[in-house]
Each structure stands twice: as C-alpha cells, then as structure tokens.
C-alpha positions, 0 to 999 in steps of 0.5 A: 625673666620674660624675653622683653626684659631680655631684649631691654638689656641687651639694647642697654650693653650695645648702646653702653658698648657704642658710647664707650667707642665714641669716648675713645679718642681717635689718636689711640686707634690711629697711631701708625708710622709710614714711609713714601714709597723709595728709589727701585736704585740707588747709587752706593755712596751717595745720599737717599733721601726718605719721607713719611707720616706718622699718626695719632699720639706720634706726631711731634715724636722722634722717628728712628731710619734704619737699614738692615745689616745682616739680621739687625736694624741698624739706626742710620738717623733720628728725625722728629716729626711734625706736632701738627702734620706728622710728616717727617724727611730726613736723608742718609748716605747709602753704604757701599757693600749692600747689593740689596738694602732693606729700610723702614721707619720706627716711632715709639714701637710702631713700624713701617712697612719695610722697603727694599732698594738696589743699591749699584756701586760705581764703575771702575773707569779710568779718567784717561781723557785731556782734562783728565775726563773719562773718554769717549768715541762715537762711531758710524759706517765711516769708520768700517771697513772690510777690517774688524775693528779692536774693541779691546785695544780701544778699551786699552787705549782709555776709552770708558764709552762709544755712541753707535750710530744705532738708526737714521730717519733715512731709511736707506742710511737706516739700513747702512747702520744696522750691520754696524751696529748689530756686530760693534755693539756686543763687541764693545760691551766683551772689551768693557766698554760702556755703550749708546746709540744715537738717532740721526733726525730727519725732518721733513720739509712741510708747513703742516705742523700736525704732519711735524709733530707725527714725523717726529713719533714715528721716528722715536718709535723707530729708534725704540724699535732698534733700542728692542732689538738690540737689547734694550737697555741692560747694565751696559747701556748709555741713554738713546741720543738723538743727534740733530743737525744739518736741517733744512733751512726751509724748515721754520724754527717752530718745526725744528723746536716742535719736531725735537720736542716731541722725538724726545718726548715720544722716545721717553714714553717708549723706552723709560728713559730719558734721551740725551740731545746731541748738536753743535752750538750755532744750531742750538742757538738758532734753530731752537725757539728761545721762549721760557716754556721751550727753554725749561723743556730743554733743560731737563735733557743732558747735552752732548754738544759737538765743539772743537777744542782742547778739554785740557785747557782752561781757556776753552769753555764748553758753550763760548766761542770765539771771535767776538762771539764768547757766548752762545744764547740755547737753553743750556746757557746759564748767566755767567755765558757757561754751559750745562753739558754732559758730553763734549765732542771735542775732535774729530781728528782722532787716531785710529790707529790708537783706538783699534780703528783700521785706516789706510794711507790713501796713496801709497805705501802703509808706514812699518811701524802700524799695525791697522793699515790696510791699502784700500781703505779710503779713511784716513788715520785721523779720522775719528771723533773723540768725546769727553764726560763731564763727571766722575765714574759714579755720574756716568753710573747713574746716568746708566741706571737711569737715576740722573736726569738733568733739571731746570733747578740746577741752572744759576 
C-alpha cells in the first residue's frame, strides 16, 4: 500500500470522525446542574432562598436541594425546572444546629458545585423594655464622669445594646469622644451587651454644593477611621450611625438631603456595611428633599428616630404626633401615617442609677439608699436616653451580621 493511499484513508476516518460529532446532539455533551452563588451567612431558623440552571436533557427535570448532615446528603426540597429555560428557584428553611452548612443541587445524576455557608444562631436577649421590646441606651461625655460606669449592672438591668458616640465632624468634640469611647465600648461588649457607634454630622455653612458633597466624604472617612480603630465590625458590633440634627438653617435642604446622601453612601463604600440614620421627626420631614429619587434612597436605610413617648402604649405611634399634626410627611412614612423604624429614642430621662450610670444631687446630700451618687457631679439621676428595638432577637442578629438591610419594597 503506496503511502498516497494511506493519506486517502486517513482523511476518510477524520472527515467520518468529525460528521459523527456534528450528528451528536448538543443536549448530550451539555447536560450540567448549576447553583448561583449563596449568602456567606445565614440566619439559623430562617429561610435561604437557592436558584440555578440546569442544561441539555435536564431541563423540564426534577432538581433535588440537599444539605449535608453529618456524612450524608440530606434532600430538604424538589423543584422542577423550566422545559425551556432550565432555570429552577426553590427555598428552605435553615436548621438551627449547623455552624457551617454544605449545599448542592442534584438532577438526574448530574452535581452541582457544593457550596458552603455559616449559619449564625439568634442572640439570647431578653426583651426587658416597655412594650416588651429589647432595650437600649445611647451614650456620650455627658454621661462620664471621674466615676466608672457599671457595664454589668447595666447589662442586668435588661440593657441588650448602647450606641456610643463614636466620632463628631467637630474635631474639638471629636477629640472629647475618643476617651469614652475607646474605654465603654470593650467594657460594654465583657457585660454582654451589644455595641454601636454614631457619627454626629457637621455641615458646613456653604453654596457650593461640590464643597457639600466633599465634606460629606471626608466626614465618612473619619468615622471609618474610628470604626478601624476600634475594632472594626466583629460578632459584637451594631452598624455605624450617623445622627443628624440641629443643622443650620442657613443651609438649603438640598444640602442637608446631598450631605446625608453622600455620608451614607461614602460610609457603606468604606466599611461594607450599610449605615443606619438617626433624627427626630420635625427634621426628617423638613429638611429632607421629599422628591420620589430622594425618598427610594432613603428607605434602603433603618431608622433610629428620636421621639418622646411611651413604647408600652398603643396610642403612641412611632412616626405621628400630636396636636393637629398626626402624621408626619419623611420617607419613612407609609400610606396609613405609620413609621418603618428600627430603633426608637423614646426618653431621655432614664435612671442612671438603675443602669450603672453615676450622677450626683446637684445641691445637697446623696440619698442613703443609692449606690452611684457621687457630690460633685453635675448630672442629674434622670439624665440618660433610653431606646427600644423594633424586632426580635433574631432581627436584631441579622442586622448585626449584615444580613438585614431595609428596602423600598417593603413599604405599603
């Protein structure tokens, strides 16, 4: 056989190969399952939602979700894809004794990548505020002294969280804070008590809106900077607040929206975590822009709204007031005049000398029967402001770890 004939034959068995690929159908060398990437956490007890895609002669099949217990898969739902898409979404309710869960999608033989997710069980707080809410304190210079506070006979008192004042945009009260905050917050977080800081803004008296806008990212870079030095964010850690009031009224109400906007906005990009606003109900319905942009933006953010009233009575409704004024217009309002709200500053006449704080009589001599009254300090007994969460231990949990964030969705 000359070596021409050889070649012939060879070119015959590759064009016969290559038609044999053609003629196979695409489906067969193409059927995969697939999962979209999940949640690095998950809240124990609560549902995870999982989606993907399968391929090929998949689609239209039955898709198993399983979780690993132990050293078996474990089905915890069947979901059949889409005949034309492929694409499948089913949810699941997570348990509650994994620390680390393993998940992956089965169809017909074929699996997913597996993937792998933390799942954090609730805190055990107890809800020992009015309207049997978890309480709250939030503290600053004025309620130091040359006294130690008692983190611990706050934490027995029922107090499950303290905002500290944690930075100012006046670099002189900046400084004040520091002390403070560096020596309460590690003491707060020994007594078990959960912990956050807030910014108090500082906008500065201009026109020039580029100037606003700047301001406003240096001041988020500041309060990062604090958030690093402390700590950063860790198990114990509430999200950055940023606590807006008494603003110049010489300054428009497109500043104030543009200066917040942008704090907030800045301070995510920095941290990684979404900031929560803190104000009183006159100043978000005034000084904030009311247009529909200004509003969506808003209401991806938890509010702590400052508000005098009684959390165990029905008749006071976060968000109205009173005297001819029952609803106050923010972006926090829904249709029916109530409030999405997430903390509420509802005192700030609290004892002290329940929750460990030290005071003095002003004039006069200390009462027998305390225990934290010092002569010569100028704070009086009832001076200290008292919060409420709006939510269960789980909530306050996965607003800790990041994994609830407020959205314009859910207003009505």
């Amino acid at each position: 056989m000359n070596l021409i004939h050889l070649k012939k034959i060879a070119l015959a068995i590759a064009i016969a190969f290559s038609f044999s690929l053609l003629s196979t159908p695409a489906q067969a060398v193409s059927k995969a399952v697939s999962m979209k990437p999940i949640a690095s956490k998950v809240l124990a007890g609560k549902k995870i939602s999982v989606a993907g895609k399968v391929t090929g002669t998949l689609k239209g099949h039955n898709v198993r979700v399983q979780i690993k217990k132990g050293d078996k898969w474990k089905t915890v739902n069947l979901v059949r894809s889409s005949k034309k898409t492929g694409k499948w979404t089913t949810s699941f309710v997570t348990p509650k004794s994994n620390v680390a869960l393993s998940i992956r999608a089965i169809s017909s033989g074929k699996i997913s990548k597996v993937q792998t997710t933390i799942v954090i069980a609730p805190l055990n707080i107890v809800a020992a505020g009015p309207g049997s809410r978890i309480l709250g304190v939030d503290l600053s210079r004025w309620q130091s002294s040359d006294q130690p506070l008692d983190f611990n006979r706050m934490a027995a008192a029922g107090v499950g969280f303290a905002f500290i004042k944690g930075s100012d945009g006046l670099l002189t009260e900046d400084a004040l804070a520091i002390p403070h905050v560096t020596a309460w917050a590690p003491a707060a977080k020994a007594a078990g008590i959960l912990v956050g800081y807030y910014h108090f803004g500082r906008i500065p008296v201009t026109d020039d809106l580029a100037l606003i806008a700047a301001d406003a990212q240096a001041q988020a870079l500041q309060a990062a900077t604090r958030l690093a030095e402390l700590g950063g964010y860790d198990d114990r850690t509430l999200p950055y607040v940023l606590d807006m009031e008494r603003v110049d009224t010489k300054i428009t109400d497109e500043a104030v929206t543009l200066w917040t906007i942008t704090w907030l906005d800045a301070m995510q990009a920095a941290t990684g975590r979404v900031p929560i606003l803190y104000s009183y109900r006159n100043f978000l319905a005034t000084r904030f822009l009311q247009d529909p942009v200004t509003i969506d933006k808003l209401r991806n953010y938890h509010l702590w709204l400052a508000q005098p009233g009684n959390p165990a009575d029905p008749a006071v409704q976060v968000g109205q007031g009173l005297n001819g004024r029952p609803c106050y217009e923010s972006a926090w309002k829904q249709t029916d005049c109530s409030y999405v709200w997430t903390f509420w500053q509802y005192t700030n006449s609290g004892d002290r000398e329940t929750f460990g704080i030290p005071w003095g009589p002003g004039a006069g001599d200390c009462p027998t029967d305390v225990t934290l009254c010092f002569p010569g300090i100028s704070s009086a007994r009832k001076h200290l402001d008292l919060n409420v969460f709006n939510g269960t231990a789980a909530d306050l949990t996965a607003l800790l770890s990041g994994l609830w964030v407020r959205s314009p969705l859910e207003y009505k």
